[in-house]
Wavefront OBJ file of the C-alpha trace (Angstrom):
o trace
v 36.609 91.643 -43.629
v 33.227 90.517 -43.529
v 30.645 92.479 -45.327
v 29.304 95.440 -43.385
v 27.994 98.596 -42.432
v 31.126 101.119 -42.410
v 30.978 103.731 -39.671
v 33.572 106.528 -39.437
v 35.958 105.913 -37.100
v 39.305 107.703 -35.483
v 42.287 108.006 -38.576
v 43.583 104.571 -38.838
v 41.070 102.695 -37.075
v 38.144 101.019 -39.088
v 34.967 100.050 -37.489
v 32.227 97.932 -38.929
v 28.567 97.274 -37.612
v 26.230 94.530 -38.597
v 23.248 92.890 -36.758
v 21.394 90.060 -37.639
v 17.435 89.545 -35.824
v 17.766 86.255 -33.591
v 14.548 84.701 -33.339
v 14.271 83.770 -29.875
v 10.827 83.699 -28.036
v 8.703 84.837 -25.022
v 10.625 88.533 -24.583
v 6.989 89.561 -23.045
v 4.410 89.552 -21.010
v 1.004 89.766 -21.338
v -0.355 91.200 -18.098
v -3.434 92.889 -17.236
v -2.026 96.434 -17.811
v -0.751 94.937 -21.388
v 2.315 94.322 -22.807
v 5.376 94.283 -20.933
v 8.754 93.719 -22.858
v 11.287 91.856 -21.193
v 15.071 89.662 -21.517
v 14.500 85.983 -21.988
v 17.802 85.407 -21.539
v 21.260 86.977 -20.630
v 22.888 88.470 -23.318
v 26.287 86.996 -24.703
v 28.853 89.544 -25.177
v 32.462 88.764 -26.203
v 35.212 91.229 -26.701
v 38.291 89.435 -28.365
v 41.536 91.036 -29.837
v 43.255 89.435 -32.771
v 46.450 89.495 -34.388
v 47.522 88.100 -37.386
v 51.767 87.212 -37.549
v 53.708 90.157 -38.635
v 54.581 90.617 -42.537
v 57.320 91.888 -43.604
v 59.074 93.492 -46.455
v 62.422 94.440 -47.815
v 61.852 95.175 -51.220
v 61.141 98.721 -50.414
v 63.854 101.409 -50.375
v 64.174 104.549 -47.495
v 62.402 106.837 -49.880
v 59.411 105.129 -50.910
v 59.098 104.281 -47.262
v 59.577 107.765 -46.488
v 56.992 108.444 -49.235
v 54.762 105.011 -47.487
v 55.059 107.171 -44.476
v 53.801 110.323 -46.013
v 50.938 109.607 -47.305
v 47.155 110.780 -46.910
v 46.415 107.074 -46.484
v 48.501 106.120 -43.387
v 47.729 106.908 -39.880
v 50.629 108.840 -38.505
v 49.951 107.264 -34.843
v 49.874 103.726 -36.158
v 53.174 104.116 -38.462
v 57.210 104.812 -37.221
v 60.304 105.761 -39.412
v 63.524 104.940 -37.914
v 66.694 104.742 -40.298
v 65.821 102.443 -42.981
v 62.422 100.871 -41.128
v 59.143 101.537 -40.878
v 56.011 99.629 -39.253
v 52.314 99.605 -40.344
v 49.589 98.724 -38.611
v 45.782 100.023 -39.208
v 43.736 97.825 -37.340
v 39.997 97.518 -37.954
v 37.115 96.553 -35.021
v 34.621 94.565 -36.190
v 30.848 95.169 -34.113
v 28.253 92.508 -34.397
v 25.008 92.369 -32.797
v 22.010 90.418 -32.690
v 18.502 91.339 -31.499
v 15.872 89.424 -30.152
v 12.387 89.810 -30.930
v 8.676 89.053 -29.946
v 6.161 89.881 -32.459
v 2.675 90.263 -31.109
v 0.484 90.043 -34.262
v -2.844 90.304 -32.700
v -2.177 93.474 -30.833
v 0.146 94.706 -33.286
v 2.960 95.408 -30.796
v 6.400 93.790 -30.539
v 9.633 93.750 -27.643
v 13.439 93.894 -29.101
v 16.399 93.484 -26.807
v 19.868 92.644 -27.287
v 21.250 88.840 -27.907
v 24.767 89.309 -28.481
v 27.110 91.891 -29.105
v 30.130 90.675 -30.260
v 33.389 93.190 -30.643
v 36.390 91.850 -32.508
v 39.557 93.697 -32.699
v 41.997 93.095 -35.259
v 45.485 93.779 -35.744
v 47.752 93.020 -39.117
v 51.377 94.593 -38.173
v 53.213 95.155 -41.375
v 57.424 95.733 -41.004
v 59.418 97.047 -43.849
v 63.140 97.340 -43.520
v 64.592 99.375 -46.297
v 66.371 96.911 -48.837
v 69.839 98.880 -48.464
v 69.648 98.020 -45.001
v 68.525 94.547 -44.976
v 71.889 93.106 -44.551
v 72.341 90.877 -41.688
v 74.341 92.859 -38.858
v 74.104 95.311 -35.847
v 72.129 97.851 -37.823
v 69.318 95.792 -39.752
v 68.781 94.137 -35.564
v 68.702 97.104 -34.287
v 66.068 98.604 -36.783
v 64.041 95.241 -36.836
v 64.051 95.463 -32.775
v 62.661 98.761 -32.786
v 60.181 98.202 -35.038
v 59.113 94.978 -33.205
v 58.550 97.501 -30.007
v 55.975 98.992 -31.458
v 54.113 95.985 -32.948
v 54.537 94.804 -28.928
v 53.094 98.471 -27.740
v 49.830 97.580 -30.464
v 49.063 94.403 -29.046
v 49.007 95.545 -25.137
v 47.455 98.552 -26.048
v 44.410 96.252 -27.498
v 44.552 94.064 -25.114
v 44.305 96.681 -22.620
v 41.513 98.090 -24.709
v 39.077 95.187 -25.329
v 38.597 95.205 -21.609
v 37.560 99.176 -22.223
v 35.362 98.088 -25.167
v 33.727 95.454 -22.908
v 32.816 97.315 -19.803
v 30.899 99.755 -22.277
v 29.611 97.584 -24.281
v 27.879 95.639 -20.533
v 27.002 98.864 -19.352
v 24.530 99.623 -23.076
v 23.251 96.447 -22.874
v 22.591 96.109 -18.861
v 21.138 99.784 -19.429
v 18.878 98.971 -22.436
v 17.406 95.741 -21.156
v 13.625 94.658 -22.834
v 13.089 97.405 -25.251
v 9.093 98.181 -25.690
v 6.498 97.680 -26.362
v 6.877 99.089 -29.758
v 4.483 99.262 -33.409
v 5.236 96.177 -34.545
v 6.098 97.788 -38.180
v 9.227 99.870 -36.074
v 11.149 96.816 -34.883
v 13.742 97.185 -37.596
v 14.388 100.575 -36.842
v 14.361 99.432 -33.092
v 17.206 97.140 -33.931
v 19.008 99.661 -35.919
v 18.816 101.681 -32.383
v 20.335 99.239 -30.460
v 23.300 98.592 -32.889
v 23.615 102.662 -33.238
v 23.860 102.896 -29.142
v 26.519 99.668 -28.938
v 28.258 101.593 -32.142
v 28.688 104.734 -30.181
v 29.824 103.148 -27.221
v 32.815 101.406 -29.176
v 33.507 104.622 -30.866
v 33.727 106.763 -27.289
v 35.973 103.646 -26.097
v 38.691 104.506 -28.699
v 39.151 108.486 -27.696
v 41.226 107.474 -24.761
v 42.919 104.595 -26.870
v 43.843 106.879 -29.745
v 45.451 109.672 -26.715
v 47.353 106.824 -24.926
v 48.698 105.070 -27.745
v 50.119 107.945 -29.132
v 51.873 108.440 -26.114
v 53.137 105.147 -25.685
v 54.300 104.874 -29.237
v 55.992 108.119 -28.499
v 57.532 106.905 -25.514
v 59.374 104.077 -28.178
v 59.980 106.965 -30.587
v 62.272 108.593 -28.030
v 65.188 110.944 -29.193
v 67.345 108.651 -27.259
v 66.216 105.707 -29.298
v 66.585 107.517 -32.835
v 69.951 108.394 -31.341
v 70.761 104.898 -30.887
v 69.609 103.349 -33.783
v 71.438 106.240 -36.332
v 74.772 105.071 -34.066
v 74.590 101.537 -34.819
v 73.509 102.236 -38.661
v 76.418 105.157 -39.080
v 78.852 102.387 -37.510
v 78.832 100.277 -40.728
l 1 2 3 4 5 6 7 8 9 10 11 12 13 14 15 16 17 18 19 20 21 22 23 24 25 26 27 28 29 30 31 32 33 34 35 36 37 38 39 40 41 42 43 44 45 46 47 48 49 50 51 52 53 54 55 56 57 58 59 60 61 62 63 64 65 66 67 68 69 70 71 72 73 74 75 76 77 78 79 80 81 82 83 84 85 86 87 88 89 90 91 92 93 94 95 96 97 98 99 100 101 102 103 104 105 106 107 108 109 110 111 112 113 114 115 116 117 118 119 120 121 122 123 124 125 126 127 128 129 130 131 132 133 134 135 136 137 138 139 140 141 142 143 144 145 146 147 148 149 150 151 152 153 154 155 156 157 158 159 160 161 162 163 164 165 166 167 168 169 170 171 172 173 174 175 176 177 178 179 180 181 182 183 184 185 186 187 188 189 190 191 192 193 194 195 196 197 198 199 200 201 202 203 204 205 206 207 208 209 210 211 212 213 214 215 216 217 218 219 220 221 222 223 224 225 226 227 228 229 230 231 232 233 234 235 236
């Protein structure tokens, strides 16, 4: 991960914040009233999902993946225990903005405004099959199938979601527009605003995310499924 602000997120999902000023000029206007802040240009946003390829692992055995399971550090949402499997995935969402700015030295005033907001969410699926399973047959398929379900239910659940993220991430910027004027000493903290507003608006975009994914990951971890899998495991 780049370097970056860290922001507290839902359990399991990591998002980080940094902006960088964009020098870009005339965002105002010197009228006869005075200053009058406005957007030199449409701002660029891009919401893009990423996934690395799945790793895997057999080296473990059921009970420290029971213990893997367990623990304070895993997201219970983002994590599944069948016989003998498990799957890991914490994904992080990376937030970068940049702000535009017009410094007017001679009045001492200044207009800030967004230049890109850029939203990047990343996924890094992690599959262990218990090594007293991993012997190629019915039961070690069955396992690594199930556990490829839910690495399927991550990625269109993001995929799903970065359209989310972006519609709320238009409506902040569309909504902010030319910010000012402002003291021209208060344009940092300015910026700092606009990356706190963006921030928030990624963070209110995952509250539905986090309810439906727990359903859908629920829907995979169906008693009918655990049913099946023990069946084909207990058949060896």
């Amino acid at each position: 991960m780049i370097p970056a602000l860290h922001i507290p997120a839902i359990t399991g999902l990591l998002l980080l914040a940094s902006a960088v000023p964009a020098e870009i000029p005339n965002g105002g206007l010197i009228t006869p009233d005075g200053l009058r802040c406005v957007v030199p240009k449409a701002p660029s946003i891009s919401i893009t999902p990423e996934s690395e390829e799945i790793a895997y692992d057999f080296d473990q055995g059921s009970h420290e993946l029971t213990v893997m399971k367990d623990g304070p550090a895993q997201a219970a949402m983002r994590t599944d225990l069948t016989t003998g499997g498990l799957r890991v995935d914490q994904p992080t969402v990376e937030v970068n903005v940049q702000y535009g700015m017009a410094d007017y030295t001679s009045i001492k005033q200044a207009c800030v405004w967004y230049d890109k907001a850029a939203v990047t969410i990343n996924l890094r699926p992690h599959i262990y099959i218990a090594k007293e399973f991993n012997v190629p047959g019915p039961c070690r398929d069955a396992i690594m199938a199930h556990e490829l379900h839910h690495v399927d239910v991550d990625r269109e659940m993001m995929n799903k979601y970065s359209y989310v993220i972006g519609e709320a991430v238009k409506k902040v910027v569309d909504d902010t527009g030319g910010v000012g004027p402002i003291a021209d000493d208060q344009v940092e903290a300015q910026g700092q605003d606009l990356i706190n507003k963006i921030t928030q608006a990624v963070r209110d975009a995952e509250i539905p995310l986090r309810e439906e994914m727990t359903a859908r990951q629920g829907e995979v971890d169906s008693p009918a499924e655990y049913k099946r899998v023990s069946a084909i495991c207990n058949a060896r």
